[in-house]
C-alpha positions in Angstrom: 59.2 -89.8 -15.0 55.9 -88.1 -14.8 52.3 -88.1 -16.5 50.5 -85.1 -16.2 47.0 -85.8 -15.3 44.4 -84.4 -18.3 41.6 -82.7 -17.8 39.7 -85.5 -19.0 40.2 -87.5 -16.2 37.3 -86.6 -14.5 35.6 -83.8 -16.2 34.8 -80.3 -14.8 30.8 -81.6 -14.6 32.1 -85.1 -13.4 29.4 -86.6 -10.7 30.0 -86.1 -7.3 32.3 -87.9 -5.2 30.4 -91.5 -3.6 34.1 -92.7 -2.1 34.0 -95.8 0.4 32.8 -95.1 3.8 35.9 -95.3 5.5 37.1 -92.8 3.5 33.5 -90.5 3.5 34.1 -90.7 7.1 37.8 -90.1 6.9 37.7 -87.0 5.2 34.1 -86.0 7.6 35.9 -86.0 10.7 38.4 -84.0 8.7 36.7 -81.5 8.1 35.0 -81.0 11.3 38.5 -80.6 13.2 39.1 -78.0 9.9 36.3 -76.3 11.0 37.7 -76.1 14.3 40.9 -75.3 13.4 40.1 -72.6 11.4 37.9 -70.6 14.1 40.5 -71.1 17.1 43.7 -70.4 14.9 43.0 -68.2 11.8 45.0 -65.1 11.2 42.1 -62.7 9.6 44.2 -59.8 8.9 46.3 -61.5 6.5 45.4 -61.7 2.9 45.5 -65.6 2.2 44.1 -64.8 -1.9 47.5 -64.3 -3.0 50.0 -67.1 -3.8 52.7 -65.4 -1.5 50.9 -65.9 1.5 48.3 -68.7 0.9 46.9 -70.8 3.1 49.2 -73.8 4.5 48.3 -77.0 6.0 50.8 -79.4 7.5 49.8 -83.4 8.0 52.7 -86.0 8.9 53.6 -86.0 5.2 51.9 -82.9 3.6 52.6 -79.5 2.9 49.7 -78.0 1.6 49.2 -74.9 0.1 46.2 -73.5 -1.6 44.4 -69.7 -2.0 40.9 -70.8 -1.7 40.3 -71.5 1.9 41.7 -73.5 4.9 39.2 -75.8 4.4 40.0 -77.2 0.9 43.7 -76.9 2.2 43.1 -78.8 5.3 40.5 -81.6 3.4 43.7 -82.3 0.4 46.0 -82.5 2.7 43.7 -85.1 4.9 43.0 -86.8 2.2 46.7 -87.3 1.0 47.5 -88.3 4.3 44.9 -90.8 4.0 45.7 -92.7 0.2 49.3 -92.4 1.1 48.6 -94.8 4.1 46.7 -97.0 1.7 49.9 -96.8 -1.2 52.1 -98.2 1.8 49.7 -101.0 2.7 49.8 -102.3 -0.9 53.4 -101.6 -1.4 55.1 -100.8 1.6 57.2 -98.0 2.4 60.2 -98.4 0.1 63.4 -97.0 1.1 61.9 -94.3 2.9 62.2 -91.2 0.6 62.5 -87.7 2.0 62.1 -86.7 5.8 60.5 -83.1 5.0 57.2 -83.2 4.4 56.1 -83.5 0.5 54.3 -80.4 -1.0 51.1 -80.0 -2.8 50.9 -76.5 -4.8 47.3 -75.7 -5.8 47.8 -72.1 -7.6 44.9 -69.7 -8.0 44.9 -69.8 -11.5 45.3 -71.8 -14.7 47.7 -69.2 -16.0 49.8 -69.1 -12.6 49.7 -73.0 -12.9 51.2 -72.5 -16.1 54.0 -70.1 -15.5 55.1 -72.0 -12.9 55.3 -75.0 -14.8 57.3 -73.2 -17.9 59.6 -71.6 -15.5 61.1 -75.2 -14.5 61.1 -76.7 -18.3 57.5 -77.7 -18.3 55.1 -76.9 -20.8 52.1 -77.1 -19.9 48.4 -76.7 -22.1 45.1 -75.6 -20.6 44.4 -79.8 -20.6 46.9 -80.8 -18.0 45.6 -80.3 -14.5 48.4 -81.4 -12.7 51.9 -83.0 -12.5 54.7 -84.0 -10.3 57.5 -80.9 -10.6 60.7 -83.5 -10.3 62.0 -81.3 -12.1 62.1 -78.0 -9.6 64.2 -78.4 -6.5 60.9 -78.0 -4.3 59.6 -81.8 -5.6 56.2 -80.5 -5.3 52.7 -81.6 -7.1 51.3 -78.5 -8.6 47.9 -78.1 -9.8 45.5 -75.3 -9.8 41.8 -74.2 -8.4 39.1 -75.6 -10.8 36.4 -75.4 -8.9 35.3 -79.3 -8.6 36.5 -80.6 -5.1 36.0 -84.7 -6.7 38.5 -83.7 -9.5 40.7 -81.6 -7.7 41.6 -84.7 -5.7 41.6 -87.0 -8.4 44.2 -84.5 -9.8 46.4 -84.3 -7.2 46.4 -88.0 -5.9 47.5 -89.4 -9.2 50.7 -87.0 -9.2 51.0 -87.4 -5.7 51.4 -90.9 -6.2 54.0 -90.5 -9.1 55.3 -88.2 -6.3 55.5 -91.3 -3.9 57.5 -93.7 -6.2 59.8 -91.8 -6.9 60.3 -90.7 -3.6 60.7 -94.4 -2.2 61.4 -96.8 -4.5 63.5 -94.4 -7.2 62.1 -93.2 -10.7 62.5 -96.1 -13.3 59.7 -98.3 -13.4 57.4 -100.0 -15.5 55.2 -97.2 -17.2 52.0 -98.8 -17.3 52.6 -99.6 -13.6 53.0 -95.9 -12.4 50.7 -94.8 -14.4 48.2 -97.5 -13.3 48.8 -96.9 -10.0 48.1 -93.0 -9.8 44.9 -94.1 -11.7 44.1 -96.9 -9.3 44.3 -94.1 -6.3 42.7 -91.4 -7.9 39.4 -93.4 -8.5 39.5 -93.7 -4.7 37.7 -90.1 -4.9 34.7 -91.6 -7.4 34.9 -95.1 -8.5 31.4 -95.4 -9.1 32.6 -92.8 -12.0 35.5 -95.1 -12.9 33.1 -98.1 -13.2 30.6 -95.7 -15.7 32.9 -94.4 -18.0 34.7 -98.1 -18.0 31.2 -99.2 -19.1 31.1 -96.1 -21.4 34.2 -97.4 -23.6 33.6 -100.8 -23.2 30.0 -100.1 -25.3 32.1 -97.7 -27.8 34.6 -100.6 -28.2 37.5 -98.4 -27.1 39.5 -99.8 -24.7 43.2 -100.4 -25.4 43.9 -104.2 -25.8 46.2 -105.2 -23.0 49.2 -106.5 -24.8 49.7 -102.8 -25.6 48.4 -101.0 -22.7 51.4 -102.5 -20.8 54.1 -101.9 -23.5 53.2 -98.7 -25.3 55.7 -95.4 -24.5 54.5 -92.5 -22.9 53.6 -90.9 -26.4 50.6 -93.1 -26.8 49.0 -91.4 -23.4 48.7 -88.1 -25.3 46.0 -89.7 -27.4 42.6 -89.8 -25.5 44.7 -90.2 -21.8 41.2 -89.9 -20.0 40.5 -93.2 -21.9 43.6 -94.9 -21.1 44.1 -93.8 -17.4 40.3 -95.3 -16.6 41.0 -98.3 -17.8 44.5 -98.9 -16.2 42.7 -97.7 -12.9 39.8 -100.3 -13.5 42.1 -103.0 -14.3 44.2 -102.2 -11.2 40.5 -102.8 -9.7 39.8 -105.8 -11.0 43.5 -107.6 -10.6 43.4 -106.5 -6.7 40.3 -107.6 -5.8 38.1 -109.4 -8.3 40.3 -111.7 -10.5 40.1 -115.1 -8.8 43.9 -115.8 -10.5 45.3 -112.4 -9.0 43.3 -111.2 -6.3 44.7 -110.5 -2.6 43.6 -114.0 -1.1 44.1 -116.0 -4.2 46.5 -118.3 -2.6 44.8 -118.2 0.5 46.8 -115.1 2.4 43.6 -112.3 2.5 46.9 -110.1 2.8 48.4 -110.7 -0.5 48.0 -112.1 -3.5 49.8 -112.3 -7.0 49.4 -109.0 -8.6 49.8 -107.5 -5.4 53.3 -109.3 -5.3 54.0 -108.4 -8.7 53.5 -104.4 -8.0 55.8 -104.8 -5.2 58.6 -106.1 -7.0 58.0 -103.8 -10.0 58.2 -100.6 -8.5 61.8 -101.9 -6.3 62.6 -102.3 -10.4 63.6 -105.9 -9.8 62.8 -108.5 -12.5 59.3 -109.2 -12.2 59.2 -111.9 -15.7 59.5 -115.0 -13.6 56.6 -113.9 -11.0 53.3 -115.7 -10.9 51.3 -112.9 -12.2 53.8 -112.2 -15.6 53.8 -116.3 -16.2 50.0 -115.7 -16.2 49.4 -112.7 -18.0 51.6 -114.2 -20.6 50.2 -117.3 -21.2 46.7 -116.1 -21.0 46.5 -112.7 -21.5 43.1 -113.0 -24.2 41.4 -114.8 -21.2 41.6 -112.1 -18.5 41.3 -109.5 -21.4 37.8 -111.3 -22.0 37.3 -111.5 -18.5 38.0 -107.9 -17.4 35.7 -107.1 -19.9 32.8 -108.9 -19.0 33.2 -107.9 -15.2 30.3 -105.8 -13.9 31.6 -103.7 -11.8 28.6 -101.6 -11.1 27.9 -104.2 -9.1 30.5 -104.4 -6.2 
């Protein structure tokens, strides 16, 4: 199952991208062995505009393509790399998945973005930025250039983590926890921008209460979905590593913790009712509602 990510995710003026410094610095050395790259081992007499011959970067996991340069090719497909190490250390690698490397389509255009999409059952509005293709034999994420780098990434990393699950651990999970995930990992790219517009519906009184954030089907994402997937992503936030009940650390492992737990069994779809973390949020799911809600995260 997939989620395309909207447009309103992160919106074409979003801010720019303040990421953690081991990721700033991540993605900085990067780019400077892109640069690198580029200059000892670019073909300049071959057209790399058009989608037949664009330009492709490989990483351990990553095939990226893209018509807009090597160097927004080389710094997605760094930065994949990257969050995929960081999906693994919170839920470890699963079964495994597929030995070829997992593609990353980033067409030209809206309209080629589109066409591929309806060529392989998708339909696909001028609001959806990108999804997991399950559906074509290639497996790829597809998205196309919009011309912001920050949500760019924020677009592919959520499908590339809907990409993940289903690659290791199989394709029936929990929907709030897929799509909480891939919203969790795409505010790597900005969560100072997460924590604003968390703020932002917190003041308009808009957030979804959380007895139905975690049940609701898929057809209550296609009303407001920008609002909905920043505050799964913030709540994934706060239940990893600010919740004193749920936190990595809250029973004394810095490694671990109950939510943590909880993710782990979820997305191996094994019954996750009797963990520490369900017993909890059942019992006292107005408490962490009120308590998520007073959290400042601003200030972390």
């Amino acid at each position: 199952m997939w989620l395309p990510v909207l447009v309103l995710f992160g919106l074409q003026g979003s801010p720019a991208a303040k990421p953690a410094d081991l990721y700033r610095r991540a993605v900085a050395r990067a780019l400077t062995r892109a640069r690198t790259e580029l200059v000892a081992g670019a073909k300049l007499d071959v057209d790399h505009s058009r989608w037949e011959d664009p330009w492709v970067v490989l990483t351990e996991h990553y095939e990226v393509r893209s018509t807009r340069s090597y160097l927004q090719a080389r710094s997605i497909a760094d930065s994949s790399e990257f969050l995929r190490g960081e999906m693994v250390k919170l839920l470890g690698e699963g079964r495994g998945g597929r030995t070829a490397r997992q593609p990353i389509w980033i067409f030209p255009t809206l309209a080629a973005y589109k066409q591929f999409g309806q060529a392989n059952g998708e339909e696909h509005s001028s609001m959806w930025g990108s999804y997991y293709a399950n559906k074509d034999p290639a497996l790829a994420v597809a998205t196309y250039e919009n011309g912001n780098p920050t949500l760019l990434g924020m677009w592919v990393t959520h499908s590339a983590v809907h990409q993940f699950l289903e690659q290791c651990f199989g394709g029936e999970h929990l929907l709030w926890v897929d799509e909480g995930l891939a919203s969790y990992f795409a505010l790597f790219w900005d969560w100072p921008y997460g924590a604003a517009e968390l703020e932002r519906l917190k003041q308009a009184h808009a957030l979804v209460p959380l007895t139905r954030l975690v049940r609701e089907p898929i057809q209550a994402y296609l009303d407001k979905p920008h609002d909905r997937f920043i505050e799964l992503g913030m709540l994934f936030q706060y239940l990893l590593h600010s919740c004193d009940a749920t936190k990595n650390g809250a029973g004394g492992d810095p490694a671990t913790g109950p939510f943590q737990e909880f993710l782990r069994l979820a997305v191996r779809g094994q019954d996750v009712s009797d963990t520490e973390f369900a017993t909890s949020f059942e019992e006292a799911t107005a408490l962490l509602e009120e308590d998520f809600k007073n959290f400042d995260f601003a200030k972390q």
